[in-house]
C-alpha positions in Angstrom: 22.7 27.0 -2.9 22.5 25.2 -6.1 23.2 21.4 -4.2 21.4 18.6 -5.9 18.7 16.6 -3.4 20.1 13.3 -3.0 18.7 10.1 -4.7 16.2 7.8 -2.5 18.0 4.7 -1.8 17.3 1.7 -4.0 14.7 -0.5 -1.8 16.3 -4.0 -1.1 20.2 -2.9 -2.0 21.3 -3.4 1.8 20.3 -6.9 1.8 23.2 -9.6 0.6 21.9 -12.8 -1.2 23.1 -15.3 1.3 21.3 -12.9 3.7 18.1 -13.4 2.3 18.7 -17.5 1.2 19.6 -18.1 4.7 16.4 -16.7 6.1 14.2 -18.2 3.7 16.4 -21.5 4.2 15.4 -21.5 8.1 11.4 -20.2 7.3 11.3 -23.8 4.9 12.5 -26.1 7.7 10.1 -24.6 10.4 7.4 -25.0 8.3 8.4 -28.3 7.7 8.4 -28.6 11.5 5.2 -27.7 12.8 3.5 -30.5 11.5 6.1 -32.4 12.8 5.1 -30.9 16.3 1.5 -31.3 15.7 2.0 -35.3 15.6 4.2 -35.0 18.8 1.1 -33.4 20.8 -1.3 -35.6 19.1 0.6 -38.3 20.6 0.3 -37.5 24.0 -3.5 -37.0 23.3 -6.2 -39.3 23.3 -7.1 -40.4 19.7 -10.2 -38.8 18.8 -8.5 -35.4 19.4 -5.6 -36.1 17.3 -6.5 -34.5 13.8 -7.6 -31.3 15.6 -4.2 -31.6 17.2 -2.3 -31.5 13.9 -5.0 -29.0 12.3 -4.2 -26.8 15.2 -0.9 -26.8 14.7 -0.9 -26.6 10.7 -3.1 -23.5 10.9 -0.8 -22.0 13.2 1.5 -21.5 10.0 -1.5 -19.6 8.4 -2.1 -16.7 11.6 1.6 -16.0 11.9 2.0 -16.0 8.1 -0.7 -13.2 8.2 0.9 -11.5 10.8 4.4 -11.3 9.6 3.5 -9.9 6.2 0.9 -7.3 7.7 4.0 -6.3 9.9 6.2 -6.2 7.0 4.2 -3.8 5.6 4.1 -1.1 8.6 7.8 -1.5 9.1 8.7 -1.1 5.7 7.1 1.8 4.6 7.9 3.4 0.6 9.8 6.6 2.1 11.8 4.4 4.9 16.0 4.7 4.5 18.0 1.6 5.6 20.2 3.7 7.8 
């Protein structure tokens, strides 16, 4: 009965590098695409609803920024294993 307890596995050593550049490679070009959306739908809209349009869409960026990384932190608690 003299077994050792196994070490906690080292947070972030199941992700590879491409992994991670990929992912953040994909968040940069749809950020860069929601504003990019916002002057699509003010374009169907009359004029003097055009910046609220784009705002709209711009701040959508902010709420699901919010929500992602107050996720993040219930899925990914300190005593979690990757397995």
């Amino acid at each position: 009965m003299d077994t050792e307890p196994t070490p906690a596995p080292i947070i972030g050593s199941q992700y590879q590098a491409g992994d991670i550049a990929w992912t953040l490679t994909c968040t940069a070009l749809v950020w860069l695409m929601i504003p990019g959306i916002g002057y699509f739908y003010s374009g169907m809209a009359r004029s003097k609803n055009a910046l609220s349009l784009i705002m709209l869409s711009c701040c959508s960026v902010a709420v699901v920024s919010v929500q992602v990384t107050s996720t993040k932190s219930v899925q990914v608690g300190a005593n979690c294993s990757p397995t």
